[in-house]
C-alpha positions as CSV (number, residue, x, y, z in Angstrom):
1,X,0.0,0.0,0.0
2,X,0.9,3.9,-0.4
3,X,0.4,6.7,1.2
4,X,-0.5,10.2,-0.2
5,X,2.7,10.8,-1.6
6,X,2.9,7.6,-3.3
7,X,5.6,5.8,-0.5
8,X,5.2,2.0,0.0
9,X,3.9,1.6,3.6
10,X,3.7,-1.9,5.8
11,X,3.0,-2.7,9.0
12,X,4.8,-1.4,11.8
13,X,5.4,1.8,9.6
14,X,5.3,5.2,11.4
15,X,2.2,7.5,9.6
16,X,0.8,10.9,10.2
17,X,-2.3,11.5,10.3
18,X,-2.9,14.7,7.7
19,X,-6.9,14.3,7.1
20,X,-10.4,12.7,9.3
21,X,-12.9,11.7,7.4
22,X,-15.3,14.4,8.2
23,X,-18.3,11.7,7.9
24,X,-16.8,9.4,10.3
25,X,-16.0,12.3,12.7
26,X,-19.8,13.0,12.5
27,X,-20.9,9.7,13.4
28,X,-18.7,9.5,16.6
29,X,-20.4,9.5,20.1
30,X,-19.3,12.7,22.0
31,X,-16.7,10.7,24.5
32,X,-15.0,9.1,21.9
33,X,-14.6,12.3,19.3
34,X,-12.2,14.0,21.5
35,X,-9.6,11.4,21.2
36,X,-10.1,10.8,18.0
37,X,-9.5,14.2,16.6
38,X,-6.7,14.6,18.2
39,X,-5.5,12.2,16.4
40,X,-4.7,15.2,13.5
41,X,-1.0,15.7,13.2
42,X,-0.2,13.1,15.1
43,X,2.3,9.8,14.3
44,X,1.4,5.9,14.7
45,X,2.2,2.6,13.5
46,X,0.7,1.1,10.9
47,X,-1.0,-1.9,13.0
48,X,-3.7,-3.7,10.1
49,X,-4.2,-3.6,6.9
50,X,-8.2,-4.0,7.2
51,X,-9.7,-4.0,3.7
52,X,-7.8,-3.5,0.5
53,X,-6.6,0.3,-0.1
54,X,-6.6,1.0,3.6
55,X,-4.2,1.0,7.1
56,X,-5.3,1.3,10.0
57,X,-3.8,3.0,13.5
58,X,-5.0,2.4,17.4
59,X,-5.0,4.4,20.2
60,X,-6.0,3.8,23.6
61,X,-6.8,6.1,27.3
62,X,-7.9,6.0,30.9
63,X,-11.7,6.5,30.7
64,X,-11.3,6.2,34.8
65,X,-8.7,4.1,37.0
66,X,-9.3,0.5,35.4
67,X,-10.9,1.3,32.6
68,X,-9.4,2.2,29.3
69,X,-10.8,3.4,26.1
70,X,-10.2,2.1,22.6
71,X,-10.7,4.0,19.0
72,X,-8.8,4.6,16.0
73,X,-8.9,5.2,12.0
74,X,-9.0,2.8,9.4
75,X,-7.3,5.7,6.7
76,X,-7.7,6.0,3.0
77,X,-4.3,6.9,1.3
78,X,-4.7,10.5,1.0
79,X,-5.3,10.6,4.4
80,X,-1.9,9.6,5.9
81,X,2.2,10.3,5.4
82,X,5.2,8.1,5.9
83,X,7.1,9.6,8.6
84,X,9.9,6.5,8.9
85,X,10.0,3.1,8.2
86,X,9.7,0.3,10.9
87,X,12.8,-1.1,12.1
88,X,13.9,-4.6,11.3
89,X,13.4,-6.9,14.4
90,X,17.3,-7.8,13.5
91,X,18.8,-4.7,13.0
């Protein structure tokens, strides 16, 4: 897969996040929107590959002591940039 500037991405891969889907963002129950847009700008791994012509990123917080929060994006090329390439397990 590439990302929006035509570099060959693969799991493990550091991306930023350059766009949100502004129909996904709309769909979003209030206590989970916050942490997703701040996902803007922002640089993950590469964890899936969930459907061809898309990679997807996690993220996870404290809702309270105990309790954590899950969410992330499942991105469309144009919506991401390589920042660096995963490093070799042997290297």
């Amino acid at each position: 897969m590439k990302d929006r500037h035509g570099n060959e991405v693969e799991l493990g891969d550091i991306v930023r996040v350059v766009e949100i889907c502004q129909d996904f963002i709309n769909q979003l129950p209030a206590d989970e929107l916050v942490y997703i847009t701040k996902m803007l700008d922002q640089e993950y791994p590469i964890d899936d590959f969930p459907e061809q012509g898309k990679a997807s990123v996690s993220i996870s917080w404290e809702i309270e002591p105990g309790l954590t929060g899950h969410g992330g994006l499942h991105m469309h090329p144009h919506e991401f940039e390589l920042v660096s390439k995963a490093k070799l397990a042997n290297s």
